[in-house]
N, C-alpha and C positions, 0 to 999 in steps of 0.2 A: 275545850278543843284538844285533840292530840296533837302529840308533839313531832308527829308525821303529817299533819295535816300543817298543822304553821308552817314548817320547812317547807312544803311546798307553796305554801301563797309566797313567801317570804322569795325563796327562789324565782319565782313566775315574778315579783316586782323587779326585782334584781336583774333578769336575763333579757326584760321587755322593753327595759329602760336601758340595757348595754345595746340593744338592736337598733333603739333612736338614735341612740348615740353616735356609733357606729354610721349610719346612715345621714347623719346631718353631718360628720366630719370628713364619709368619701362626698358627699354632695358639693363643702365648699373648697377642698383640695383639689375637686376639678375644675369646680368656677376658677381657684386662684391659678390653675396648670393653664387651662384652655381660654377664660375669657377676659383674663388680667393683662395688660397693655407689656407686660415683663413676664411673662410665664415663667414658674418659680422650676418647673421640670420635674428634675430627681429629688433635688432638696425637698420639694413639697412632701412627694410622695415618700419618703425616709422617715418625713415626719409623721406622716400619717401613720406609718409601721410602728412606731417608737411611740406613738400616745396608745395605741390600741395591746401594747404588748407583744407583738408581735414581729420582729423585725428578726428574730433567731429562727426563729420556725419558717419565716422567708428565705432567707438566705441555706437553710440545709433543705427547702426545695428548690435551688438551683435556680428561680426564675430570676428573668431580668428587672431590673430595678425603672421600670414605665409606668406612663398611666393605666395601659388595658392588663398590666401583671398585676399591679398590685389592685386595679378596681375588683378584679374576678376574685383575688386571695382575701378580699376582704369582706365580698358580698356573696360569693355564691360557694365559693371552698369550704367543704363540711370536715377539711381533713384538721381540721385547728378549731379552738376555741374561742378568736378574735375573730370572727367572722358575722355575718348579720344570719347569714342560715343556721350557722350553730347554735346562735343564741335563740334561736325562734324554733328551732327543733326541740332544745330543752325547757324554752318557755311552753311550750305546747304540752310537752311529758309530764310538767308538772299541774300545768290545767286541767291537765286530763285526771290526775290525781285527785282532784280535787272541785269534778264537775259541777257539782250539785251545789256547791257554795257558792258559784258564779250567774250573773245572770246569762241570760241570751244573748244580750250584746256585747257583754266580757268578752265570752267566749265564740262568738263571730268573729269579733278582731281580730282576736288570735288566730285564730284559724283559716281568715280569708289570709294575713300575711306571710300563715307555713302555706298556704296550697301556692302562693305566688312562685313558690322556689322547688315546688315541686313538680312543674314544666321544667327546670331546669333553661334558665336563661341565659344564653351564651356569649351574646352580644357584650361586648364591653368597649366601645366607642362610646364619648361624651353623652351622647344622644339618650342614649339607651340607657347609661348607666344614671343619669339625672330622669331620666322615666323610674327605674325603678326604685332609687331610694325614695324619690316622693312619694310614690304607692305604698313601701313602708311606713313611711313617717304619717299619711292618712292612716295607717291603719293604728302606729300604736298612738295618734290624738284620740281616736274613736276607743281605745279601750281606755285612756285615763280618761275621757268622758262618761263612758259606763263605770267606771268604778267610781267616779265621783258623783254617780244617782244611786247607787248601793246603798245597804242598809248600812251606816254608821257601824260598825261591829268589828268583830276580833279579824273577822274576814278581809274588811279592805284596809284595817289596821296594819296587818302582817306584809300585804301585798306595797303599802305606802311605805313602811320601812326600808323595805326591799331597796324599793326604788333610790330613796333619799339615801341608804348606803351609797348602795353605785353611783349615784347622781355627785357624790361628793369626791369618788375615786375620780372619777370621768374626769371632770370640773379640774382638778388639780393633778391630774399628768399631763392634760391639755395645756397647761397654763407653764407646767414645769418642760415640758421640752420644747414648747415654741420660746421658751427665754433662754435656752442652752444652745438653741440652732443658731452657727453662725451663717451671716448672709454673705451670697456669691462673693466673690471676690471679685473687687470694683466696686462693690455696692457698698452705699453709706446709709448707717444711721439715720432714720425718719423718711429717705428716700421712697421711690413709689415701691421697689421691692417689700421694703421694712412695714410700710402705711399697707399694705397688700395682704401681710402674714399676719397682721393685729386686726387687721377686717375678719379673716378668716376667724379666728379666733371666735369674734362676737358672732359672725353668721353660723356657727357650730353650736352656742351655748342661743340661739335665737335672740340674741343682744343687740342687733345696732342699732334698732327704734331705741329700745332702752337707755343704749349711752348719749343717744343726742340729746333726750329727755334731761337726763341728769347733769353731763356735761358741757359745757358752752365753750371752751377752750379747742374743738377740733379734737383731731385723732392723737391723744398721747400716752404710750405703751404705760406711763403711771398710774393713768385713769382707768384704761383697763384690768389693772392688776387691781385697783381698788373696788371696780366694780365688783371683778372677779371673785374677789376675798372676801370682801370687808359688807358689799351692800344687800342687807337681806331682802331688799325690795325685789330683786333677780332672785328668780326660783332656781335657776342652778347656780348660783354663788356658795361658796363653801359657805360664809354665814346661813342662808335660805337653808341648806341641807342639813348642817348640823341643830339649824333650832327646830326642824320638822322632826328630827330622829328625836328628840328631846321631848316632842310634844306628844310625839305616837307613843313612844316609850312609857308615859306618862298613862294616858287613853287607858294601856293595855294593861296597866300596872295596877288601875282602879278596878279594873272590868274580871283581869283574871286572880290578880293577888300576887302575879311574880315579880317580884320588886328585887333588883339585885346589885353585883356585878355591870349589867352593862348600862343601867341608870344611870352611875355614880359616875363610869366614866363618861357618857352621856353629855352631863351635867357639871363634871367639871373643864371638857372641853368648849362648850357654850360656855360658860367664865369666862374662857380663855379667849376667846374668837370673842365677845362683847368688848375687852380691851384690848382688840389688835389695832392695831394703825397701819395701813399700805406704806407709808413712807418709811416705818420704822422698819417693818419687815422688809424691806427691798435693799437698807441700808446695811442689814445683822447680816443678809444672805438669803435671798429668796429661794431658792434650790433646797435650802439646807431646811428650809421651813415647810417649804411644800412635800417634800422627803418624809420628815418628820411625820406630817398630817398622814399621808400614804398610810403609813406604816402606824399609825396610832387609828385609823380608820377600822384596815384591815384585824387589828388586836380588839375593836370594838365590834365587829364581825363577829370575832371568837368566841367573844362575852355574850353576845345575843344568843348563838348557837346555845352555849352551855347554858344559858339562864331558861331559855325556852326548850331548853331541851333535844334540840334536833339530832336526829341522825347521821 
């Protein structure tokens, strides 16, 4: 396979999976703004800015800090990179690249969820805006269902990495600035505010069935962090993402022979994530650890690029 050909599956995983993303975290920042018994307001929505990257690139466009400013900066604004239509613009450029590797339904998805944004949707009242991210979110389930009938190959290899990068980035600034956000003032610790913003949380990573599953003790910001981190049984837990990069890494390393760099570091962060503990890490400095992952993620980014070659 070319090493322009990988960079774009690799990117199409990456940008498909920032659009869910993206789309499942404006989805429950409006449920916690709009139909949460304590609407969280601005705070909510800051935060939403602040997981996504984006809270500089708001602020030097002048808008006000609301639900209809920041739903439209984050869903339908092509002037930034944190946006859902940005990401579905260059998820599209890179399919396009690489047509003939996809099937028909790949490449539906994609393409029914760029023509969604190119009506250009205005609206950004609750209503509207919980209409369209779920149209998103149908569309990118229907593409990780066609890639998951794909031929086993270098092709949905590339694209699954993609994703399991960004699924790991996502996952862990999600987790690092709802623990840095402090609550209104008046508000306590475990209150309906605090119980509101850890919902959010799991309803973002598609978690609450999940934690009632595993956890019996009710809602506790510990259990989430451990889901979060530590439980690979959760497809976006940093565990889940880092042993998928590990596995695909692997797949690729048989199929093509490039065994390198980003294997090793791969391989020695699943080490590391197999002996973490939630309570140890929450005790050392969770920020300091999630930081850390960020920025050891992104350098593992690097190492793919260069081992595959990309441009």
């Amino acid at each position: 396979m070319l090493s322009r050909t990988a960079s774009s599956l690799y990117w199409l995983g990456r940008y498909f999976e920032r659009a869910d993303f993206i789309a499942r975290l404006v989805e429950a920042t409006v449920r916690l703004d709009v139909l949460s018994p304590r609407p969280a307001g601005r705070a909510a929505w800051a935060s939403a800015l602040a997981v996504t990257d984006t809270d500089v690139a708001f602020e030097a466009a002048g808008a006000e800090l609301k639900r209809s400013e920041v739903a439209r900066f984050l869903t339908i604004d092509n002037s930034h990179a944190g946006s859902i239509v940005h990401s579905l613009d260059m998820a599209r450029n890179n399919a396009r690249a690489v047509r003939t590797a996809l099937t028909r339904e790949a490449w539906s998805a994609i393409n029914r969820a760029w023509l969604m944004f190119e009506a250009k949707p205005a609206a950004t009242d609750a209503t509207s805006v919980l209409n369209l991210v779920e149209a998103v979110k149908n569309e990118t389930r229907g593409f990780e269902g066609a890639v998951h009938r794909m031929l086993r190959n270098q092709t949905t290899w590339f694209i699954r990495l993609g994703q399991a990068v960004e699924r790991a980035d996502n996952t862990a600034r999600l987790l690092d600035v709802k623990y840095h956000i402090l609550l209104p003032e008046g508000e306590r610790v475990g209150g309906v505010v605090d119980r509101d913003q850890w919902t959010t949380i799991l309803q973002t990573v598609s978690a609450v069935t999940a934690y009632r599953w595993l956890y019996s003790d009710g809602l506790r910001p510990g259990n989430v962090i451990d889901l979060l981190i530590a439980r690979a049984e959760l497809p976006r837990s940093l565990a889940a993402s880092v042993e998928e990069t590990v596995d695909v890494l692997l797949m690729l390393a048989k199929r093509t022979g490039q065994h390198g760099e980003a294997d090793r570091m791969a391989r020695l962060r699943a080490t590391r994530m197999a002996k973490t503990r939630s309570g140890e890490v929450i005790a050392s400095g969770l920020h300091q650890y999630l930081q850390s992952f960020i920025e050891e993620n992104a350098l593992l980014h690097g190492a793919i690029g260069r081992q595959f070659k990309f441009g």
